[in-house]
KOLLOVEX-712640 format. One record per residue (C-alpha): x, y, z; residue in one letter. Coordinates in pm, whole numbers, padded with zeros to 5 digits, always signed. Layout:
XYZA/...
! end
This chain:
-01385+01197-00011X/-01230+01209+00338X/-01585+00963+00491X/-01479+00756+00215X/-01152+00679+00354X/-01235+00683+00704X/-01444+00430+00718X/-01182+00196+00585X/-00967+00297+00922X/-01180+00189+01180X/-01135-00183+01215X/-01075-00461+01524X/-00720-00600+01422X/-00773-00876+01631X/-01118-01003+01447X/-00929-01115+01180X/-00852-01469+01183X/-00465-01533+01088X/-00517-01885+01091X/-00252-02113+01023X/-00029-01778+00943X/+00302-01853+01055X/+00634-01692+00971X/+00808-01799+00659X/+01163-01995+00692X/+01295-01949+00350X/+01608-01716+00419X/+01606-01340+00313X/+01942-01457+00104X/+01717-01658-00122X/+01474-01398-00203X/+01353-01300-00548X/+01116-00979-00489X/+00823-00889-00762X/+00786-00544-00728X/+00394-00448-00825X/+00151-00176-00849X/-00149-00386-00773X/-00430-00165-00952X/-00199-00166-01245X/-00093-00538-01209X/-00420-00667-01322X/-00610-00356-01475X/-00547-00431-01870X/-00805-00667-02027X/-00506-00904-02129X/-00530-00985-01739X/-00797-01234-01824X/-00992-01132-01510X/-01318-00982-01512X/-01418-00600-01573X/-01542-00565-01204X/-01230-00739-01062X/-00926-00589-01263X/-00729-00374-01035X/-00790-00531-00685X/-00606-00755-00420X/-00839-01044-00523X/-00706-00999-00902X/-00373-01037-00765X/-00484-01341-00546X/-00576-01485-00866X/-00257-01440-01039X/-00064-01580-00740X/-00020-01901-00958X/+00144-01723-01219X/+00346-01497-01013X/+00473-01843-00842X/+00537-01969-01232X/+00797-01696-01236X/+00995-01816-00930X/+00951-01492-00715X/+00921-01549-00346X/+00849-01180-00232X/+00583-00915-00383X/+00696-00558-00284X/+00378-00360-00315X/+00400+00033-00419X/+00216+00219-00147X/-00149+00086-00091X/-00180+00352+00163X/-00525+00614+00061X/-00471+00869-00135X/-00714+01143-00305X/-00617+01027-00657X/-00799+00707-00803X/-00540+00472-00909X/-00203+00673-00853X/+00131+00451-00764X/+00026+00549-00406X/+00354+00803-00350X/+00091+01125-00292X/-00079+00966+00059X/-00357+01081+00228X/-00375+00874+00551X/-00095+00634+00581X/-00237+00374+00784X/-00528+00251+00553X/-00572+00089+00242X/-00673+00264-00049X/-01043+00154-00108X/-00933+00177-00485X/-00784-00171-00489X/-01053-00291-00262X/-01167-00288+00100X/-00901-00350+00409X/-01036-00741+00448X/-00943-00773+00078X/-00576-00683+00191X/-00548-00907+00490X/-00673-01209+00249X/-00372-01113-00017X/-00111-01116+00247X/-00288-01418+00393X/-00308-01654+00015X/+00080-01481-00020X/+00174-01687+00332X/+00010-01985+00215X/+00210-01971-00093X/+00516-01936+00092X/+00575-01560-00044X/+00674-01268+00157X/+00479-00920+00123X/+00683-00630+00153X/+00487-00291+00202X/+00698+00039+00035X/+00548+00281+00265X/+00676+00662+00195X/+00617+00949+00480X/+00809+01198+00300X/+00497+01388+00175X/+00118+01413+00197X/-00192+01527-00038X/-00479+01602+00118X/-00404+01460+00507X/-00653+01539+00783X/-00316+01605+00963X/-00264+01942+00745X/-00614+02044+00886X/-00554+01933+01241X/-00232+02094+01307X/-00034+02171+01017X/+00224+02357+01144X/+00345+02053+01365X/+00333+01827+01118X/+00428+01982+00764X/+00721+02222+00655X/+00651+02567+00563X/+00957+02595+00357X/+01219+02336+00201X/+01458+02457+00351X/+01336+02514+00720X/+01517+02154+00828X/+01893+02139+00709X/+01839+01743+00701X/+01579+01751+00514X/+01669+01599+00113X/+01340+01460-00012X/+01125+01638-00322X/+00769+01725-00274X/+00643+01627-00606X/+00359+01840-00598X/+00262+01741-00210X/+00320+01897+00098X/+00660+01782+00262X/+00639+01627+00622X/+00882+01790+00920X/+01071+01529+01059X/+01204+01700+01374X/+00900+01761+01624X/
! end
């Protein structure tokens, strides 16, 4: 549902109060990254988190003790970008610059990353703009921004994987 989606784009930035967010001074040498699916992280009933919160940025908040347990000071997070599937790994995006409602609403996000910085660990986004499913961008002008063949830029390596491949040259 495109409305879905959109409404989760349309946000102040600056409302959001960062406070007390400052950068981290651990160096990048020292870093020991937890790479995580967040809907998958906590969606199995072994999570010990409730039906209704299994599969969101707060059940991850939650688990930030245990994550800590561990020794990691990074979580990588597999795209949290939209996407038209309901709880895919995030690698078939729909509109890259807003959280998948899936996992829970944009605030939720800004409160993970925020609880991470408290905790002293670094959040890594894996963000890929190889390919889209579904993208309003297709509709508004595809032949500007999609490829109408694989092999119509000699640069271009990536795999579709069932999506339509982005043009990288304008």
């Amino acid at each position: 549902n495109i409305g879905r989606a959109m409404k989760s784009v349309v946000f102040d930035p600056c409302v959001y109060d960062w406070e007390g967010d400052r950068p981290l001074q651990r160096p990048y040498s020292d870093t020991v990254i937890y790479e995580m699916h967040v809907a998958g992280f906590t969606r199995h009933p072994n999570s010990g988190l409730p039906p209704d919160r299994r599969g969101t940025y707060g059940a991850v908040i939650d688990k930030l003790p245990y994550l800590q347990s561990l020794g990691i000071t990074a979580i990588e997070l597999l795209p949290v970008q939209d996407s038209p599937d309901t709880l895919n790994w995030g690698y078939g995006t729909r509109f890259f610059f807003a959280p998948d409602l899936d996992m829970g609403p944009p605030l939720d996000l800004r409160f993970f990353v925020k609880h991470c910085h408290r905790r002293g660990i670094r959040v890594i986004f894996d963000v890929v703009m190889n390919h889209a499913r579904n993208c309003p961008l297709q509709y508004l002008d595809e032949a500007r921004f999609f490829l109408s063949a694989e092999d119509e830029e000699r640069a271009h390596r990536g795999e579709d994987y069932g999506a339509r491949l982005f043009r990288y040259w304008p």
